[in-house]
C-alpha positions, -999 to +999 in steps of 0.1 A: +000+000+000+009+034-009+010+066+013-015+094-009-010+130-010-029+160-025+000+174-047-020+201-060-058+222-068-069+244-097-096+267-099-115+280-129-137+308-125-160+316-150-160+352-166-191+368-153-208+382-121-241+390-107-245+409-078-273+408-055-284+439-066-282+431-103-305+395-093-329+417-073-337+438-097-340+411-124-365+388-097-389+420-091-394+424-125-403+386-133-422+391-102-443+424-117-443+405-152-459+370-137-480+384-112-498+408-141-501+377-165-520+356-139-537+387-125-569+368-124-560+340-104-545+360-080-576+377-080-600+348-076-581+331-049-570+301-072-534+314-067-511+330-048-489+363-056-451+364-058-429+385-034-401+403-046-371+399-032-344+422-013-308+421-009-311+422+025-329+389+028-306+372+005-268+382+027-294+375+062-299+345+047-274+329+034-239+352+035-243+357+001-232+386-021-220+374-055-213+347-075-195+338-109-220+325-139-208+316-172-233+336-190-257+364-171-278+380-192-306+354-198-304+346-163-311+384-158-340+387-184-370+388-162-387+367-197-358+337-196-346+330-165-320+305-174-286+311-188-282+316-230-260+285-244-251+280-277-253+241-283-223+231-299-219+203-324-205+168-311-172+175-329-162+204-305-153+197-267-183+203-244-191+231-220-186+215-192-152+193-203-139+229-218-142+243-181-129+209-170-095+208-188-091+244-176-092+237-139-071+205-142-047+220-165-040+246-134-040+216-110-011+201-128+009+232-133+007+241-098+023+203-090+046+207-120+031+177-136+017+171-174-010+149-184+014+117-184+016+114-149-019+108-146-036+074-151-072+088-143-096+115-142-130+114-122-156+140-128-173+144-098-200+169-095-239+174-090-251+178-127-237+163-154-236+180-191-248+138-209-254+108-195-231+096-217-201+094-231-187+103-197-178+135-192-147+124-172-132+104-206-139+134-228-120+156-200-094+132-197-088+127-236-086+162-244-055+166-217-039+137-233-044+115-199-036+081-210-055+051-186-096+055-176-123+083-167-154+081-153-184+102-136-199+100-105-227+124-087-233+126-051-247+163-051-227+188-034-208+159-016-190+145-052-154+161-044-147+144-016-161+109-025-143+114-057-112+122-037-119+092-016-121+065-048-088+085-061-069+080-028-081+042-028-069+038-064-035+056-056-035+036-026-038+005-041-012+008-072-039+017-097-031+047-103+004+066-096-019+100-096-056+109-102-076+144-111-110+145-093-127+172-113-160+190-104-171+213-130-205+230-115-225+247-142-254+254-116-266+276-132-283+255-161-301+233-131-309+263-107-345+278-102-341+313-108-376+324-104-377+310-069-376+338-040-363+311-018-334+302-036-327+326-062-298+337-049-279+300-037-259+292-069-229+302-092-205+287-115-173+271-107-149+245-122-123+229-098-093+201-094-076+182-074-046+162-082-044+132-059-007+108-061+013+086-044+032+106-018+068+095-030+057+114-061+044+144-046+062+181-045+076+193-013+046+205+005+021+187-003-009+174+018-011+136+029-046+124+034-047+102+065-079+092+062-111+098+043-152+088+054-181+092+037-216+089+053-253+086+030-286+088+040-317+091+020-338+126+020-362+142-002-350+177+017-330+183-016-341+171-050-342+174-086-367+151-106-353+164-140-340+129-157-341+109-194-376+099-180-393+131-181-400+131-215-415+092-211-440+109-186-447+143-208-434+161-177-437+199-188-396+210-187-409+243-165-427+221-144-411+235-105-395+199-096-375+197-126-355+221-112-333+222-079-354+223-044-351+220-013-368+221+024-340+247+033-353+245+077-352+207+077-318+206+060-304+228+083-317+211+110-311+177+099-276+179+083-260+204+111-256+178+135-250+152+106-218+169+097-209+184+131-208+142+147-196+128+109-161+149+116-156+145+152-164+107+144-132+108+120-107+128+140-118+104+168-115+073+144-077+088+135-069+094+172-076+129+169-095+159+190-108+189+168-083+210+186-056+199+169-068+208+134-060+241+123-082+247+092-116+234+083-127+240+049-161+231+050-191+227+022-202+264+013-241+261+011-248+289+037-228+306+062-250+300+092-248+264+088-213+262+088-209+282+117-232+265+140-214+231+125-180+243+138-196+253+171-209+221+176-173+203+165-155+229+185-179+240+212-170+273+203-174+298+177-145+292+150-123+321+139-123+330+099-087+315+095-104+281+112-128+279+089-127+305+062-152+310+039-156+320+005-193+320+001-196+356-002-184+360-030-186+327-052-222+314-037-230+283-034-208+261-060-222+225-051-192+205-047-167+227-052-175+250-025-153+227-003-122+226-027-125+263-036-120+271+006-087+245+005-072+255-027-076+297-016-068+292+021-038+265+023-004+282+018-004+295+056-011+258+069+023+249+085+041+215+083+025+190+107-006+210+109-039+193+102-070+203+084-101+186+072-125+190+041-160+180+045-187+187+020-228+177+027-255+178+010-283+160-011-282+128-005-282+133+024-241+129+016-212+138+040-171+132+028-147+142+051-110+142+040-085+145+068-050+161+053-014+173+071+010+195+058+045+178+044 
């Protein structure tokens, strides 16, 4: 058995941004526009009027103030509602597997590595572009990775069980080194029009190069251990699938679309996440005092505060757990990578830190790391 390492992370961040106020201002106006246009419903009782939104509820609610889209301006037009793609023909690399190279490209630069020190890529994120061919072989071919690819989905949890099936394969002899890649276009999947969560989701692409630790640069991270937890819940759900059009389901219909029961998660997965971490440090031989950094899952910024005062019994400083909400959203299963690969370089040798995402499922990955 091999010792594993995370040698490296990339990040690619899409070109856009929408600010609260720009989303507020689109929202009202789909709000005026519907609420004229079933006027008479309203009217009779049969049903019920949107609210407009405010920027204050959206950073009360959720630490929100930005986030990074790869197109805005049909999510902005109060008629669409939906990002403006241009389908492109099956000879050109997809959407997502274009964002995909990008971030792992970064990810291998970073270690100093090139696509022949990889024998595998996993794509691991909440929506996926096809069913099939994989996403994770196109990725993979267009870096010139010789060995396999594959996808895998586990909601906003896919990083870290991805990162747990590449640490077993690098573990194992496998694989000398393997990119888990989560490129999230959530903004193809997210429900726009809802005043609930309007405001939760943004764009992201990012990678993490996983390799045997006699392989890895100076300063790298080895994992010492990894744990994943699943549950089933209806709290978080989207029907949208290659059966919808097999039961004439209207694409607009509200469940084709993310949704969730925002209370019960939060009261449901809180304490999930708070016992799945202190479970692991305690399975390694470890308090949560002696980790310096938690990067945790960045859904919503009261959650992860009231999880790290239940892990810590106290309230956690930024450096502990930093956050990076505020300004990219809520990225799905990136959130988690995108708070290790922009708060790591102060993290001294020896010190520990963990990465835990949750999330539909429910799902909960935890990745416990130390500092070469």
């Amino acid at each position: 058995m091999h010792r594993v390492a995370i040698s490296s992370t990339g990040l690619f961040t899409p070109p856009e941004v929408i600010t609260n106020e720009e989303l507020v201002a689109s929202f009202n106006q789909f709000v005026v526009l519907d609420n004229a246009r079933h006027a008479a419903e309203i009217s009779a009782g049969t049903r019920v009027a949107l609210t407009e939104s405010n920027v204050e509820f959206i950073e009360k609610a959720s630490g929100i103030k930005r986030r990074y889209v790869m197109e805005k301006s049909g999510v902005l037009d109060p008629h669409r509602m939906r990002p403006r793609f241009t389908a492109r023909p099956d000879t050109e690399v997809s959407l997502m597997a274009e964002i995909g190279v990008r971030a792992a490209q970064a990810a291998l630069g970073a270690a100093g590595k090139t696509a022949a020190d990889v024998d595998g890529v996993i794509c691991a994120c909440a929506n996926m572009q096809r069913p099939y061919p994989a996403m994770a072989v196109e990725i993979q071919t267009a870096l010139g990775v010789e060995g396999y690819g594959f996808d895998m989905n586990v909601a906003c949890s896919s990083a870290t069980f991805g990162i747990e099936q590449a640490v077993n394969a690098v573990r194992t002899g496998s694989a000398r080194a393997v990119l888990v890649i989560s490129p999230e276009i959530t903004s193809a999947h997210h429900a726009w029009m809802d005043r609930d969560c309007h405001f939760i989701f943004g764009d992201v692409c990012t990678a993490v190069l996983v390799e045997r630790l006699d392989l890895a640069p100076p300063c790298s991270f080895e994992v010492l251990g990894t744990k994943l937890l699943t549950t089933f819940s209806n709290n978080i759900r989207n029907n949208n699938g290659f059966m919808s059009r097999a039961e004439d389901r209207n694409p607009d219909d509200r469940d084709q679309l993310f949704r969730q029961e925002g209370r019960k998660v939060f009261k449901e997965v809180c304490p999930m996440a708070a016992e799945h971490i202190t479970g692991h440090l305690a399975a390694l031989g470890m308090e949560p005092s002696q980790v310096s950094r938690f990067w945790l899952h960045q859904a919503n910024l009261s959650m992860n505060q009231l999880i790290i005062r239940k892990v810590l019994g106290r309230d956690a400083t930024p450096e502990e757990a930093p956050v990076i909400l505020d300004e990219f959203a809520n990225t799905a299963s990136a959130g988690s990578i995108i708070a290790f690969h922009r708060h790591q370089d102060d993290i001294l040798i020896g010190e520990v830190g963990v990465i835990c995402s949750f999330g539909a499922g429910y799902s909960i990955g935890s990745v416990v790391v130390k500092r070469l």
